[in-house]
C-alpha positions, 0 to 999 in steps of 0.5 A: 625071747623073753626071760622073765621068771618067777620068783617065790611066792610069786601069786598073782592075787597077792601082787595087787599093785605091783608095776609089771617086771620088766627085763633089761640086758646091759653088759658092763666090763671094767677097764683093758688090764694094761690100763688099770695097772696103770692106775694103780699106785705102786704098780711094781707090786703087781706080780706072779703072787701079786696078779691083777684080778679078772675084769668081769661083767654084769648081764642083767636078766630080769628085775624086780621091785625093792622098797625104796625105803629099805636101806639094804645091809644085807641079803640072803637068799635061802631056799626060796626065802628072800632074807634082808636086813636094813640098818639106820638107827630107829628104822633097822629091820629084820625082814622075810621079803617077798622076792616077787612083789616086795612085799614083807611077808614078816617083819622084826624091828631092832631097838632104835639104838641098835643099826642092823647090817649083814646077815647069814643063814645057817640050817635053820637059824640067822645070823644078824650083825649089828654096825658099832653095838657088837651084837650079833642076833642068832635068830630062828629062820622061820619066825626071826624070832631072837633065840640067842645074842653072840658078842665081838670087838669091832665092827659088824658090816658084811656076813656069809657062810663058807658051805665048804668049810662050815664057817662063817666069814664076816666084814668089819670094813676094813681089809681084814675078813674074820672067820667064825663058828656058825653056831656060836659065834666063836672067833676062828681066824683072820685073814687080811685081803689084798688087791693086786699087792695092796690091802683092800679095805672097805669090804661090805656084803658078802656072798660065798660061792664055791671057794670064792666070797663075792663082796660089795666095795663100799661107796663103789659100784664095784663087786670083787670076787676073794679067794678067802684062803689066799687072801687076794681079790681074783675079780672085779666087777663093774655095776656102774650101770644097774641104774639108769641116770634118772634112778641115780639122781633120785637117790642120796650120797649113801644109797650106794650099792649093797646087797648081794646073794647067790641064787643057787639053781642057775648060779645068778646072783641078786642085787640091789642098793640101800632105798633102790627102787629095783632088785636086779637078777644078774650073771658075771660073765667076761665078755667072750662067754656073754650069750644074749639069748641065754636066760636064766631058770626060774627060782626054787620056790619055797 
């Protein structure tokens, strides 16, 4: 059977072009647990309070076209509305996409000194992160246009908002995961996250999905699921085969694996990578829970 869905803003007359979408299954699982505790420098930390995170899977749904030119920092699906930014200084973006096509249905350009990266959506605002200038662009959802500017020390890398407790939760890169006021900015809190009694640095984007923030884990093709609260990475997720071989030897040392958001109608998630060629629609699912013949709904238009 076929599970091939239609995304927002799908128009045929409007798709000139476009490859037609095809639809893989792979399911991935990361290593047995007695293995990876052996792997794991300074074992003994590994405890009650310490646990090794649940090994999931990715089942690959449906796929879509990406611009091979975008070097994703952050995606945000909101609404029906596709939301990316990309960084690299004199090509960063703020872009309203087309989930369907690809197409850019609206565009705004940073200054060339300015590297965009995680963004947010909040009402009817964005929020957008820059790498190393400690701006982040408060912007109206609609037409992106820049309402106001918020400042922070450090580094901006991954952004999401906690529904739950209307916060936002940003990354900087390390193992640290601050909280923020959603309309001002305002430093809340922070929280140092630990993966099975060590630190766990190199948190990317960010995704907040009941109680629980998904993020990618930079230069990897690892996802890990954090209880924010808690401070621990309950899940790991292994993304090593999105691609196939001929996709990854087309691409450079830096388009890893980046992009990540919630769709939230059918509880799936969309990934992609910095100049991927695809978006791929996916589930995590341990492999017991797998279901083959299981698709997934169409996604709310806008």
């Amino acid at each position: 059977m076929s599970d091939r869905f239609v995304l927002p803003g799908a128009n045929d007359g409007e798709a000139k072009g476009v490859a037609a979408i095809w639809t893989r299954r792979r399911f991935l699982t990361v290593p047995a647990i007695g293995a990876l505790a052996l792997a794991i420098p300074g074992e003994s930390r590994v405890s009650r309070t310490n646990p090794l995170p649940e090994s999931l899977g990715v089942e690959i749904l449906d796929t879509f076209p990406h611009d091979e030119e975008a070097f994703t920092q952050g995606l945000e699906f909101h609404q029906g509305t596709l939301y990316e930014s990309t960084g690299l200084y004199g090509e960063s973006t703020m872009r309203i996409v087309d989930a369907y096509t690809g197409e850019i249905l609206r565009i705004d350009r940073l200054p060339e000194r300015v590297f965009g990266e995680g963004i947010a959506v909040v009402d009817n605002i964005v929020w957008q992160l820059t790498w190393k200038e400690g701006i982040a662009y408060k912007r109206d959802a609609e037409t992106l246009e820049v309402l106001d500017v918020a400042t922070y020390s450090g580094e901006g890398w991954g952004l999401c908002l906690d529904r739950d407790s209307y916060r936002l939760i940003m990354s900087d890169g390390t193992s640290t995961l601050t909280f923020r006021d959603p309309q001002t900015f305002g430093l809340l809190g922070t929280q140092t996250i630990t993966r099975a009694g060590l630190e766990q640095h190199d948190i990317n984007d960010l995704a907040y999905v009941n109680g629980r923030v998904w993020a990618n884990v930079w230069k990897t093709d690892n996802i890990i699921g954090i209880d924010p609260d808690e401070g621990v990475v309950r899940s790991v997720v292994d993304a090593s085969e999105l691609l196939d071989e001929d996709e990854r030897e087309q691409l450079g040392p830096d388009d890893v694996l980046n992009g990540i958001t919630h769709v939230a109608n059918d509880n799936t998630f969309l990934l992609t990578g910095k100049r991927w060629p695809t978006i791929y629609k996916v589930r995590f699912l341990p492999e017991h829970e797998l279901d083959p013949e299981d698709g997934a709904a169409e996604l709310p238009r806008r």
